[in-house]
Each structure stands twice: as C-alpha cells, then as structure tokens.
RODO-2510 file (C-alpha; in nm, 4 decimals, decimal comma):
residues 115
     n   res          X          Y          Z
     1     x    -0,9485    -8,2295     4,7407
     2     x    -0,5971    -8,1288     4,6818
     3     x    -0,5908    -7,8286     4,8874
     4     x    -0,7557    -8,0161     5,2245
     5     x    -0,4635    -8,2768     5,1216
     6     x    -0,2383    -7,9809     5,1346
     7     x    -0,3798    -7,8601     5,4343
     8     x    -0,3621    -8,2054     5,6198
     9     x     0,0257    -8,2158     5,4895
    10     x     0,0730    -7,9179     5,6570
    11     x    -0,0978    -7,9250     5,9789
    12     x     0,1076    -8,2826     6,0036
    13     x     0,4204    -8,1503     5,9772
    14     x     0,3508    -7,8698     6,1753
    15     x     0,2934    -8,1111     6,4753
    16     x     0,5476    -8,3523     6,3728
    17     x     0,7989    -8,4259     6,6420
    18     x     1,0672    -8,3398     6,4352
    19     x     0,9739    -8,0702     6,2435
    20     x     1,1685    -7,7615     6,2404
    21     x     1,0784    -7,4301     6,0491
    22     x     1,2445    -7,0969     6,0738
    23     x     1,0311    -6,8137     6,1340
    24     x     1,1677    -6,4694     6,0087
    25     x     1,1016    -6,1120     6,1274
    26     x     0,7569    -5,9738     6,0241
    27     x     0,8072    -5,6172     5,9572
    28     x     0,5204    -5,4236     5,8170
    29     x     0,5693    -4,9977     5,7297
    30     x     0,2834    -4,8436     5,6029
    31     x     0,2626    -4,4639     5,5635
    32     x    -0,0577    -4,2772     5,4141
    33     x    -0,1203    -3,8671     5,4124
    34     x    -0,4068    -3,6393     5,2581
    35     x    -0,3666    -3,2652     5,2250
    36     x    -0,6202    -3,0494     5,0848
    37     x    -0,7017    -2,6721     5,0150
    38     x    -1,0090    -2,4878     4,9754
    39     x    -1,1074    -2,1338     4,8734
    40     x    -1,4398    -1,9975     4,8866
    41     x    -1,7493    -2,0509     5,0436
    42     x    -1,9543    -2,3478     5,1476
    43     x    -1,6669    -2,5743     5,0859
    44     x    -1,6471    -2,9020     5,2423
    45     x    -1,3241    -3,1388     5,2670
    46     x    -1,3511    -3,4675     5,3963
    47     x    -1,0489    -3,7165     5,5125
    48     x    -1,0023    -3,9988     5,6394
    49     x    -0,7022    -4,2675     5,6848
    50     x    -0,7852    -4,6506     5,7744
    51     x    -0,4371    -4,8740     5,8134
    52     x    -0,4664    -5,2052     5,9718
    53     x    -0,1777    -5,4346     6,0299
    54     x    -0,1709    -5,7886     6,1716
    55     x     0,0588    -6,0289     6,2601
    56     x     0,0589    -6,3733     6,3600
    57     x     0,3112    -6,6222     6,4551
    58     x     0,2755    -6,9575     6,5445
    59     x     0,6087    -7,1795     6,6708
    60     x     0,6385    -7,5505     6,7578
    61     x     0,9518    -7,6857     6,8960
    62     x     1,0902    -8,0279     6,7536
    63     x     1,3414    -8,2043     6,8704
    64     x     1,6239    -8,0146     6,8842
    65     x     1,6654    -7,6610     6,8125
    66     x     1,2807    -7,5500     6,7907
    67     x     1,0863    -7,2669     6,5838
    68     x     1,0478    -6,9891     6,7973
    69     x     0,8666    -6,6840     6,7246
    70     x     1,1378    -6,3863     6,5676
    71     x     1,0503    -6,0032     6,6415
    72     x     0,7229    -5,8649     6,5089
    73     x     0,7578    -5,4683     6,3524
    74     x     0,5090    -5,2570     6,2537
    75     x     0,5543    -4,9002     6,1894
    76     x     0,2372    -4,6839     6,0804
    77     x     0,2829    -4,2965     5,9733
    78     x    -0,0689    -4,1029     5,8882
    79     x    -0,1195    -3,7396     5,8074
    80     x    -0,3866    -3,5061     5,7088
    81     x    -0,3257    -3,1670     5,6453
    82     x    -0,5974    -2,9390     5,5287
    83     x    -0,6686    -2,5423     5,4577
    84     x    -0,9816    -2,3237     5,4487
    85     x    -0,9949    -2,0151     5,3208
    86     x    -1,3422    -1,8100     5,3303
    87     x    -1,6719    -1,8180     5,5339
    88     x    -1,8519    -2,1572     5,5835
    89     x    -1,5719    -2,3765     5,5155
    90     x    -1,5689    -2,7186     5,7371
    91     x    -1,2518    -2,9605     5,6949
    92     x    -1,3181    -3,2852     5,8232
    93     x    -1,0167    -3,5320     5,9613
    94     x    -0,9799    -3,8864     6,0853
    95     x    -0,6969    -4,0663     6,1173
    96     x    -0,7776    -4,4654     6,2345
    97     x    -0,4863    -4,7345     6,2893
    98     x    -0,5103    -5,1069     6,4494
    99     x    -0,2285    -5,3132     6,4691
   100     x    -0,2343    -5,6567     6,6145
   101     x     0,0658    -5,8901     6,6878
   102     x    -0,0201    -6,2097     6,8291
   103     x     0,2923    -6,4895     6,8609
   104     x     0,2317    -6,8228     6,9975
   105     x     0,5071    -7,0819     7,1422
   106     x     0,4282    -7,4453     7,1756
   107     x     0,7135    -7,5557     7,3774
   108     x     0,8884    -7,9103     7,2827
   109     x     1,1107    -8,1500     7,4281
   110     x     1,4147    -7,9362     7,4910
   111     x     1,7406    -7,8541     7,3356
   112     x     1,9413    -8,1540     7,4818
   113     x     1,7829    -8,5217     7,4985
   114     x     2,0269    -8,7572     7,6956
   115     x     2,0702    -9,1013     7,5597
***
C-alpha cells in the first residue's frame, strides 16, 4: 500500500501543472577486456564481453521554466586479446554492446504567461 501511495504521489506531481524537476546529465562509462594465452595442444579459449547501457529521460514542462531532457553519455570500451601457441589451438572472441537512449519532452504552457 505505501509504495502504490508513493507511486500515485509521484505520477501526480509529475503531471502537476506546476511541477518543476531538474534533470541532470546521464553519463554512463563502462570498459571491460579479456586477454588470454595458451601453450600446447588442443587448447581452447573462450571470450566473450556483454555491456548494455540504457537511458531514459522523461521531461514535463510546468509553468514556467520546464524540465527538459539534459545530454545523455555513454561511452563503452571492450577488448579481447588472446594467444595460441601450438597445433590445434582455437581462441574464440565476441565482443557484444547495446546502448539505448530514449528522452521524452512533454511540452507545457510556455516560458512567459501574460496576465
């Protein structure tokens, strides 16, 4: 009960006419590598990277001086590095990266109301 309250708090205020919330900048970094050696015969290295980032942003203007959506960063570095040395060696790589940014502006009634 007290977290649909919560909810229902903040899904009012969201709409409210006179709501205003800053938004800052998302920025999301994430850097992954794999190195392996192998010496020998038969040997079998596997890697494999998986980064996912996602970002949402959702603005709704109030009266005045709205909530817009601020700049969305992502920055992803992978590696894989890998040595055989010998007869029937296999080395095995994947790198796999997503990265979703979605920003949504509900526009309000303006900047300037005249009375």
């Amino acid at each position: 009960m007290k977290k649909s309250l919560g909810i229902l708090a903040t899904v009012a205020l969201a709409f409210s006419p006179v709501a205003v919330f800053a938004q800052e900048v998302q920025t999301n970094i994430q850097g992954a590598s794999n190195s392996a050696a192998a010496i020998g015969t038969g040997n079998f290295v596997n890697q494999n990277i998986d980064q996912t980032s996602f970002q949402d942003q959702f603005g709704a203007d109030g009266y005045y001086y709205g909530a817009d959506p601020q700049a969305q960063i992502s920055v992803q570095d992978a590696s894989n590095s890998g040595a055989a040395i010998g007869t029937g060696n296999v080395v095995n790589q994947n790198i796999d990266q997503y990265n979703g940014q979605i920003q949504t502006d509900v526009g309000g009634y303006g900047h300037y109301l005249g009375y």
